[in-house]
C-alpha positions as CSV (number, residue, x, y, z in Angstrom):
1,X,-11.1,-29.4,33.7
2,X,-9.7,-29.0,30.3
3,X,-6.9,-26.6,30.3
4,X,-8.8,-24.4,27.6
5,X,-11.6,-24.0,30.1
6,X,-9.1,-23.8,32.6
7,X,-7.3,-20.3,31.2
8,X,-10.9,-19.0,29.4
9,X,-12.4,-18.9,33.1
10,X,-9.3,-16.8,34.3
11,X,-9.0,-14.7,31.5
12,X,-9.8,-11.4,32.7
13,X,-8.3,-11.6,36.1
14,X,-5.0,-12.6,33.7
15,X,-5.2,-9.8,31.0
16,X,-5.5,-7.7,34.3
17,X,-2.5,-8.6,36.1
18,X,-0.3,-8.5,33.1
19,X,-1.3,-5.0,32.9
20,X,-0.4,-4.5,36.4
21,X,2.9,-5.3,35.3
22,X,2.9,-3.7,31.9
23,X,2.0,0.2,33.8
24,X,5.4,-0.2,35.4
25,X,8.0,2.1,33.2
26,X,11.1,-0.7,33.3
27,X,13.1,1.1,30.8
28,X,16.4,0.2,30.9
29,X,18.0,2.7,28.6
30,X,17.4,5.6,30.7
31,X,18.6,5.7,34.4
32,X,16.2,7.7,35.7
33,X,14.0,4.3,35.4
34,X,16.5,2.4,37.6
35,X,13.8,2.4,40.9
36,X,10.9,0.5,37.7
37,X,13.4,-1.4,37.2
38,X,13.2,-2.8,40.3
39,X,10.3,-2.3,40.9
40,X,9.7,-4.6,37.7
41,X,11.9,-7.8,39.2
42,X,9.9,-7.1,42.8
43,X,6.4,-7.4,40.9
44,X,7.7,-10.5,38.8
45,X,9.2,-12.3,41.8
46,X,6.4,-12.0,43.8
47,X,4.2,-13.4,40.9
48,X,6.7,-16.2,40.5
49,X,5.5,-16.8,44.1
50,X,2.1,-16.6,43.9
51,X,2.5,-19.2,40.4
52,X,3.9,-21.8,42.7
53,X,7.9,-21.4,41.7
54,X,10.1,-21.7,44.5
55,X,13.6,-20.7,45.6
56,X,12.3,-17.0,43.9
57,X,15.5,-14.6,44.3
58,X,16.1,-11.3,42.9
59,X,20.0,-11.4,41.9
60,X,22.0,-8.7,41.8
61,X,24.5,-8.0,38.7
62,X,26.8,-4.8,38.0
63,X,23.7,-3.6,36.6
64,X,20.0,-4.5,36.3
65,X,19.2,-7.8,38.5
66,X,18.2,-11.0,37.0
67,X,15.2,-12.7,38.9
68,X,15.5,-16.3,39.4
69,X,13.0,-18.9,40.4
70,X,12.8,-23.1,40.0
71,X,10.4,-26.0,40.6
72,X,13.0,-29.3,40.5
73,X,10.2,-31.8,41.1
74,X,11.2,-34.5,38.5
75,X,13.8,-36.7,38.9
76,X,15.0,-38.6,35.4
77,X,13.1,-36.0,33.5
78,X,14.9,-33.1,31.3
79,X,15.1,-29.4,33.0
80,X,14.0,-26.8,30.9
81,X,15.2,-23.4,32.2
82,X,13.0,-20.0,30.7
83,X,14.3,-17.4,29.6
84,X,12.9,-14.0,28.8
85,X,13.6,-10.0,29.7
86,X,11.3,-7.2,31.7
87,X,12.9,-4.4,30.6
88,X,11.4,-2.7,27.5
89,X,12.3,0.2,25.4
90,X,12.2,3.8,25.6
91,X,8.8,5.3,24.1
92,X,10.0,8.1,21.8
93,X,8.1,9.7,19.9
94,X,5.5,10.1,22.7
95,X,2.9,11.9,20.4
96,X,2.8,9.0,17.7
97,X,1.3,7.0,20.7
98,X,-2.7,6.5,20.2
99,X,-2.8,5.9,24.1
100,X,-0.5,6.4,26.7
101,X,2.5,3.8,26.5
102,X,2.7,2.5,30.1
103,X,-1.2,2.8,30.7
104,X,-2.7,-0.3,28.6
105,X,-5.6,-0.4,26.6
106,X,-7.5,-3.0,24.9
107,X,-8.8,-2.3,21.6
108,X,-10.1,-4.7,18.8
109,X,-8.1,-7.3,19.8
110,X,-5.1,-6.0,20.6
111,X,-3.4,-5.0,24.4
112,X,-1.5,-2.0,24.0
113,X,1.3,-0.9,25.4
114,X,5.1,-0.7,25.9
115,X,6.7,-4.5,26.7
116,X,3.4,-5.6,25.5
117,X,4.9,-8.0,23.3
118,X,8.5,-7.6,24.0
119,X,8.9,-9.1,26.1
120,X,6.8,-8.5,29.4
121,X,3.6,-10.3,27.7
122,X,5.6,-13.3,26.1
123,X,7.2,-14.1,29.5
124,X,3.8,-13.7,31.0
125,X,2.7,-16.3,29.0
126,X,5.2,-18.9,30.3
127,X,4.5,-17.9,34.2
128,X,0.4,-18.5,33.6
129,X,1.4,-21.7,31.8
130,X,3.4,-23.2,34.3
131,X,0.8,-21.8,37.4
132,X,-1.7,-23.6,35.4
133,X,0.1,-27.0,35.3
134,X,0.7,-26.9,38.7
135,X,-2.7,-26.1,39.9
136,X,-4.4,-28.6,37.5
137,X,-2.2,-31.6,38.1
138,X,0.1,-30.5,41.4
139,X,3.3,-31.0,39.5
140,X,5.1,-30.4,36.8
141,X,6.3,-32.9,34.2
142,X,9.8,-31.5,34.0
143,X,12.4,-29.5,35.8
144,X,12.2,-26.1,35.6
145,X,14.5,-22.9,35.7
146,X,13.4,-19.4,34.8
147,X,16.3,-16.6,34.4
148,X,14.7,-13.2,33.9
149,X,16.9,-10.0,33.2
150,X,16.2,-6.6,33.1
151,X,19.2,-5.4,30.3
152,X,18.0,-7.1,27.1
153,X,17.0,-3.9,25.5
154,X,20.6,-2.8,26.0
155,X,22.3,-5.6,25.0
156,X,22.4,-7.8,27.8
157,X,25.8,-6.6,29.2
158,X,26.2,-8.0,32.5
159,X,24.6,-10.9,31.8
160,X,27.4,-13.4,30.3
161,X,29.4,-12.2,33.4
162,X,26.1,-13.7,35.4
163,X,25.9,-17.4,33.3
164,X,29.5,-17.8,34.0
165,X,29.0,-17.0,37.5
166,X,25.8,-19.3,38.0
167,X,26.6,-21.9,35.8
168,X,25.8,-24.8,38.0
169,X,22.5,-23.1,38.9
170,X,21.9,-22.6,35.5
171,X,22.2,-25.6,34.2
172,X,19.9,-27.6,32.1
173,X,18.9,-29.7,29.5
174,X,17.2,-26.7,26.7
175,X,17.0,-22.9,27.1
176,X,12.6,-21.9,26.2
177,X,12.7,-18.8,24.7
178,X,9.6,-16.3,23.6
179,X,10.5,-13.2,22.2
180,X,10.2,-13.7,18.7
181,X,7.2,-13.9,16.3
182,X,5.0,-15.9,14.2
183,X,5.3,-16.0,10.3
184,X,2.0,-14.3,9.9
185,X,-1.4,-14.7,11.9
186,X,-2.1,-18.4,12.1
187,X,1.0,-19.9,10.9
188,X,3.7,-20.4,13.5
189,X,7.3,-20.5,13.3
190,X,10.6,-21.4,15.6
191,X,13.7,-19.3,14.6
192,X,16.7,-21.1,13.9
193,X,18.7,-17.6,13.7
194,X,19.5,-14.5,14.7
195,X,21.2,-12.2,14.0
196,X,23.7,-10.5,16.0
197,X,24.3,-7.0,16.3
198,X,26.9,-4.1,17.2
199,X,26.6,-0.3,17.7
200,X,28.4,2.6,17.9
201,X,28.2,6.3,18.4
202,X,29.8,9.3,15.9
203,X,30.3,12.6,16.8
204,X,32.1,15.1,14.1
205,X,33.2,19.0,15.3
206,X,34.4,22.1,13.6
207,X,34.8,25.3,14.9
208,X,34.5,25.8,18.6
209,X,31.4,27.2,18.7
210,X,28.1,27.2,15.9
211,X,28.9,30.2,13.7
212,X,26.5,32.4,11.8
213,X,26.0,31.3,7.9
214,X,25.9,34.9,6.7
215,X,29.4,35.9,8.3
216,X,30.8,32.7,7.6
217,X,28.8,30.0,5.5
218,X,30.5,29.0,2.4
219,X,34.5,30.1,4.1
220,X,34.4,27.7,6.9
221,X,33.5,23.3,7.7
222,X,29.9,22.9,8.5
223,X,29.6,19.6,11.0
224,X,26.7,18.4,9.7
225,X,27.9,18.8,6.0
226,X,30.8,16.1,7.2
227,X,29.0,13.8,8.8
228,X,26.6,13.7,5.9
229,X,29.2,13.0,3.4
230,X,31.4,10.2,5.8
231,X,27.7,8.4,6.7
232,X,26.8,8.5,2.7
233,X,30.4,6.5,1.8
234,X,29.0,3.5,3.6
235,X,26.5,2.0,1.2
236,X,27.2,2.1,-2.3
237,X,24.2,2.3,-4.8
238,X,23.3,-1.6,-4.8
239,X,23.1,-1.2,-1.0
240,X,26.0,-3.0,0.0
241,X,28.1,-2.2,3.1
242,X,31.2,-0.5,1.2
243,X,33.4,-1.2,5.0
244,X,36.6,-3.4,3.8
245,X,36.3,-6.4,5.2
246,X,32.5,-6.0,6.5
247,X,31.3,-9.4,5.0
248,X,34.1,-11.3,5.9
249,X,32.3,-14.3,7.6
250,X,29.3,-13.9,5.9
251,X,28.1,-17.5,4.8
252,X,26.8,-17.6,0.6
253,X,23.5,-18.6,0.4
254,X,22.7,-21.9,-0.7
255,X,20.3,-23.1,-3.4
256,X,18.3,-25.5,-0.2
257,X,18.8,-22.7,1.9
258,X,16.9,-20.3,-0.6
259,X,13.9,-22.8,-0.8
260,X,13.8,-22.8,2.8
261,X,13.8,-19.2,2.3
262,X,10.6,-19.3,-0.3
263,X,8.3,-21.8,1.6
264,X,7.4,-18.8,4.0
265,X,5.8,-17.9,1.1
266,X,6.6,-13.3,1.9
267,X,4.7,-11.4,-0.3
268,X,7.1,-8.4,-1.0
269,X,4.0,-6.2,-2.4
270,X,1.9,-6.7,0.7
271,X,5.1,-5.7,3.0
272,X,5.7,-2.8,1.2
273,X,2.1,-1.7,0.7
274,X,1.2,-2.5,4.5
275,X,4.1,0.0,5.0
276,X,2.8,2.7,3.0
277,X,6.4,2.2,0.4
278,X,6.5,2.8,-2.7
279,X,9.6,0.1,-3.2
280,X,11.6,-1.6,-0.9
281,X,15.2,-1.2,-0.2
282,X,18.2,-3.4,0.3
283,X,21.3,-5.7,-1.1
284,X,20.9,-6.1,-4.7
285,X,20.4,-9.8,-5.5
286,X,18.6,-11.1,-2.3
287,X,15.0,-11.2,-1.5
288,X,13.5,-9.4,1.5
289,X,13.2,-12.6,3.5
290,X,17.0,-13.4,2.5
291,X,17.8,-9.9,3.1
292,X,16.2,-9.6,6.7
293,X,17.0,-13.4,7.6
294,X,20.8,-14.0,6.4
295,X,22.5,-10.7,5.3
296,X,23.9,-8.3,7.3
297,X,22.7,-4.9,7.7
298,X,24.5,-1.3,8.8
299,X,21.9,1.0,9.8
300,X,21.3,4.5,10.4
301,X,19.5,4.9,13.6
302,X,19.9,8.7,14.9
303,X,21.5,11.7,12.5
304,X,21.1,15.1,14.5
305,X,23.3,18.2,14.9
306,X,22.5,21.9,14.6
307,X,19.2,23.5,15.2
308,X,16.1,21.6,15.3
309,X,13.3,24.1,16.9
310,X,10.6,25.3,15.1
311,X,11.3,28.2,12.5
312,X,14.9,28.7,11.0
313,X,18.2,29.4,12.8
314,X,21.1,30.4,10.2
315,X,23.6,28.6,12.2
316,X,26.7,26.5,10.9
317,X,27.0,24.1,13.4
318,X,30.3,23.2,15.6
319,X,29.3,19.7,15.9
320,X,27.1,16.7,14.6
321,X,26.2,13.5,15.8
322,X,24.9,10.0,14.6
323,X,23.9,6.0,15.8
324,X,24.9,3.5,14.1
325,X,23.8,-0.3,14.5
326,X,25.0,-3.3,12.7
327,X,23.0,-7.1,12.0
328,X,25.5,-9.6,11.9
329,X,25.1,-13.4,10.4
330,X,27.0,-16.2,10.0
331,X,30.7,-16.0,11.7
332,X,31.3,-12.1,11.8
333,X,32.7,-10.8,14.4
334,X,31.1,-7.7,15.9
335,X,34.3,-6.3,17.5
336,X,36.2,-6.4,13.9
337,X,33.2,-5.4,12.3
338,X,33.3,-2.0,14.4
339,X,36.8,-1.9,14.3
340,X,36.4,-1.7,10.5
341,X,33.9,0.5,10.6
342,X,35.6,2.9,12.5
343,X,38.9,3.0,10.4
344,X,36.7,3.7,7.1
345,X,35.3,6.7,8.7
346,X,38.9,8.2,10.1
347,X,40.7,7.5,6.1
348,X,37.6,9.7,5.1
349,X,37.0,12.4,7.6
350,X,36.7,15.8,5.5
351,X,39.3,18.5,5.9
352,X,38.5,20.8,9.3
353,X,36.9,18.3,10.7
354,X,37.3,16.1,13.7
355,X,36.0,12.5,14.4
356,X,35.1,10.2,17.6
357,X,33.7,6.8,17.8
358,X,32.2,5.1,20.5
359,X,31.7,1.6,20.2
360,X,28.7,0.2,22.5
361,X,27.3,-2.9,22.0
362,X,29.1,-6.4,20.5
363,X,26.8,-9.7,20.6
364,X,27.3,-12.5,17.9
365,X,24.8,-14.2,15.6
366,X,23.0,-17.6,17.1
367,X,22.0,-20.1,15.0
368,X,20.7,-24.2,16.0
369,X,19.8,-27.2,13.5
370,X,16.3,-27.2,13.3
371,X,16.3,-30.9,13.0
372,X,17.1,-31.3,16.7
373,X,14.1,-33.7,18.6
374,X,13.5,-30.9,20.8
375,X,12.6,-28.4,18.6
376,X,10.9,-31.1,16.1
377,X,8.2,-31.2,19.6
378,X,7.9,-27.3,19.6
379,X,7.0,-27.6,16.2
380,X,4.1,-30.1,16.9
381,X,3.2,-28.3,20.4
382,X,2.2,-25.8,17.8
383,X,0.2,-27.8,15.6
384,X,-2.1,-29.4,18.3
385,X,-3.0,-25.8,19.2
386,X,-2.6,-23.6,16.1
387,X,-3.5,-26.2,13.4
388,X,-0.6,-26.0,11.7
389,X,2.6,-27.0,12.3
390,X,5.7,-24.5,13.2
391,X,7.9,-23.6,10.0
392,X,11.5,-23.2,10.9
393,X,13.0,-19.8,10.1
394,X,16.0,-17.6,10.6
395,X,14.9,-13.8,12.6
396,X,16.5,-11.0,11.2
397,X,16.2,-9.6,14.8
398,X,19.2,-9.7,17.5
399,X,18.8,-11.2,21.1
400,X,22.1,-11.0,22.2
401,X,22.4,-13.5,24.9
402,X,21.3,-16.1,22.5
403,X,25.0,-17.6,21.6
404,X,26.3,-17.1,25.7
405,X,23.6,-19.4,26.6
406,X,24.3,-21.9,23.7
407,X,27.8,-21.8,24.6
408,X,28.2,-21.3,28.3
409,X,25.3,-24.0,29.3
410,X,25.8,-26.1,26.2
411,X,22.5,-26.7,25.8
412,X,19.7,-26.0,22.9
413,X,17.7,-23.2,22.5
414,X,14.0,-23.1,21.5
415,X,12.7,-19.9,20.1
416,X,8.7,-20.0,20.8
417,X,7.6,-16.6,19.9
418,X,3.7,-15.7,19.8
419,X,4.3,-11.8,18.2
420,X,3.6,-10.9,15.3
421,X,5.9,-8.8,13.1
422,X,3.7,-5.4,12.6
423,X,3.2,-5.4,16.4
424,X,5.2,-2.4,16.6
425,X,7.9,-3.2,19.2
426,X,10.4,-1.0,19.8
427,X,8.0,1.6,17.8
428,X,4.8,3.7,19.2
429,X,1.5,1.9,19.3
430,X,3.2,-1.6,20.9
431,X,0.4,-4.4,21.2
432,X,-0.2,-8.1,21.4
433,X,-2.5,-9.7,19.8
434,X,-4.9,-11.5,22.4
435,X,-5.7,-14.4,19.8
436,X,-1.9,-15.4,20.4
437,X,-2.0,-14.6,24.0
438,X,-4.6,-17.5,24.3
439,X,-2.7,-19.5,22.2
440,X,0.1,-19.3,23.6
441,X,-0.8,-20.1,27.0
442,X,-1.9,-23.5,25.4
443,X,1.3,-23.9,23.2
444,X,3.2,-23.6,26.0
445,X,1.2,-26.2,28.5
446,X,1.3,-28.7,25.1
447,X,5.1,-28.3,25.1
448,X,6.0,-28.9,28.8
449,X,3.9,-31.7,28.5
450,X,5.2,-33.3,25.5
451,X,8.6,-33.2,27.1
């Protein structure tokens, strides 16, 4: 049986069980998820099972567990250990979703729902693959590892801890990766780079309690008035970061690197159009694909303070918060970078008011030479199944474990994504596109195979 009669017979019963998994609420922001959480690594170990994989273990961390599983059938040949995430991200705002979030629907195409495409259907993919290899030809033709945590949507904290720990379990000749997307529908692409990324948390207070505007406004700090003016000093007018020091380690683009840049061939009006802009934003001098694939970015990602109910409250209010998040490239280091950022906001906090800074999250950029033979057979796994073969590309997105697992297990990673950029992860309305669920489960068999 060819293996595209092979997965067309068992389509439904597939698309069915990864919905199984995809109504499970794994959220790993919030702790009142922590019992989906597990009940997330229980339903994928005992799928892992049923697939064939042996020595299946749900490992504990100091927080979410990793689920572990191998098949080390094939001595002389490489070992190729998977790696991918269950946890997915808060849904907020609930109302903007068309159906509910962890109740999947199927609609023109399209399975939607939270972690449908990041990353619960792209590691679903890799699972179907390798229980179809097994089933069709009783082996596999490499070794095989799969390391599956449940923290990537916060960063991956506990997991570096966990490679260093499990090294020697870990081992292996290439890290597989899917959680990254196409170019566009049809033409497939392996990222070279990602970004990295670092967060923090600002509060600003005043008074020591909110204050009414007619007795007071105009006399007395407003919070929300300071955090405004601190967040605006951060970008000047060209949209570049104004934090001394922010782009030291930033690499200059290149004149090859900007015709690798140009082959993906991004049309800027069809980007901002699909997005209902009327222009596009960012770092003077740099293209959208330059901007999102090799700059760094600092981000706004929650302003709030005061009153926010319906109607109007004349309140001056004690206290104002906001999240920020940075993209890091190229050498930058994100523990300097919110160091920096932090002293820029204390040499401008206004008078009256009070600042504290939380920093969160620290993970460095990744990057790999795309001439490496492994991923030149990615890139051709593609072609045999897509048509055309993968482009090599640079993600302006962060997976923060990316440079542990280069460095810690010294081995390469190949990032095989099958999303597609307007799938809306991390927004409402998360889908994945079943044309690239069926190719991917065919990708994935070619590349095992070619190895």
């Amino acid at each position: 049986m060819s293996y595209e009669t092979y997965f067309s017979t068992r389509r439904e019963e597939q698309l069915e069980e990864l919905m199984q998994w995809l109504r499970i609420p794994s959220i790993s922001a919030i702790s009142a998820h922590a019992g989906d959480i597990q009940s997330a690594a229980s339903w994928l170990a005992d799928t892992l099972r049923r697939a064939g994989l042996e020595n299946v273990e749900i490992m504990p961390t100091a927080g979410h567990p990793v689920v572990y599983a191998d098949y080390i059938h094939a001595p002389g040949k490489p070992t190729v250990l998977v790696y991918g995430h269950y946890d997915v991200q808060p849904v907020d705002p609930l109302n903007l979703w068309q159906s509910p979030p962890f109740e999947p629907e199927i609609r023109e195409g399209k399975l939607y729902a939270r972690g449908a495409t990041d990353d619960k259907g792209q590691v679903f993919l890799h699972i179907k693959a390798i229980e179809a290899i097994l089933r069709e030809e009783g082996t596999l033709p490499v070794n095989l590892k799969l390391c599956l945590e449940g923290e990537e949507e916060i960063g991956s904290p506990h997991l570096p801890a966990f490679l260093e720990t499990h090294k020697d379990k870990l081992d292996c000749d290439a890290v597989l990766v899917s959680d990254t997307s196409l170019l566009e529908r049809g033409r497939p692409a392996i990222c070279t780079g990602l970004r990295g990324l670092c967060s923090m948390e600002v509060a600003v207070r005043t008074a020591n309690t909110d204050l009414h505007s007619g007795t007071y406004g105009g006399a007395v700090p407003n919070a929300l008035h300071a955090l405004v003016e601190l967040l605006a000093s951060l970008h000047d007018a060209d949209g570049r970061v104004t934090v001394d020091g922010f782009y030291e380690g930033v690499p200059e683009l290149s004149p090859l690197m900007r015709e690798e840049f140009a082959k993906q061939g991004v049309d800027e009006d069809k980007i901002r159009a699909g997005l209902g802009l009327d222009a596009l934003y960012g770092e003077k001098g740099y293209t959208f694909v330059e901007r999102v694939g090799a700059r760094p970015t600092l981000e706004l990602n929650g302003v709030y303070g005061g009153f926010q109910g319906e109607g109007t409250k004349t309140v001056i209010p004690k206290e104002a918060h906001a999240k920020i998040t940075c993209r890091l490239v190229g050498d930058q280091d994100p523990q300097k970078t919110l160091d920096r950022i932090e002293k820029h906001l204390n040499d401008r906090v206004p008078s009256g008011a009070r600042l504290t800074v939380k920093q969160i999250e620290r993970a460095f950029a990744f990057n790999i030479d795309p001439s490496h033979p492994i991923l030149q057979k990615a890139a051709d796994a593609y072609g045999r199944v897509y048509g055309t073969r993968a482009l090599f590309t640079k993600d302006g997105g962060s997976i923060p474990i990316m440079a542990a697992f280069s460095r810690v297990l010294a081995a390469p990673v190949v990032l095989m994504g099958f999303g597609l950029d307007d799938e809306n992860l991390h927004a409402p309305n998360e889908h994945f596109n079943l044309e690239n669920f069926d190719k991917g489960l065919l990708t994935v068999v070619e590349f095992l195979k070619s190895l």
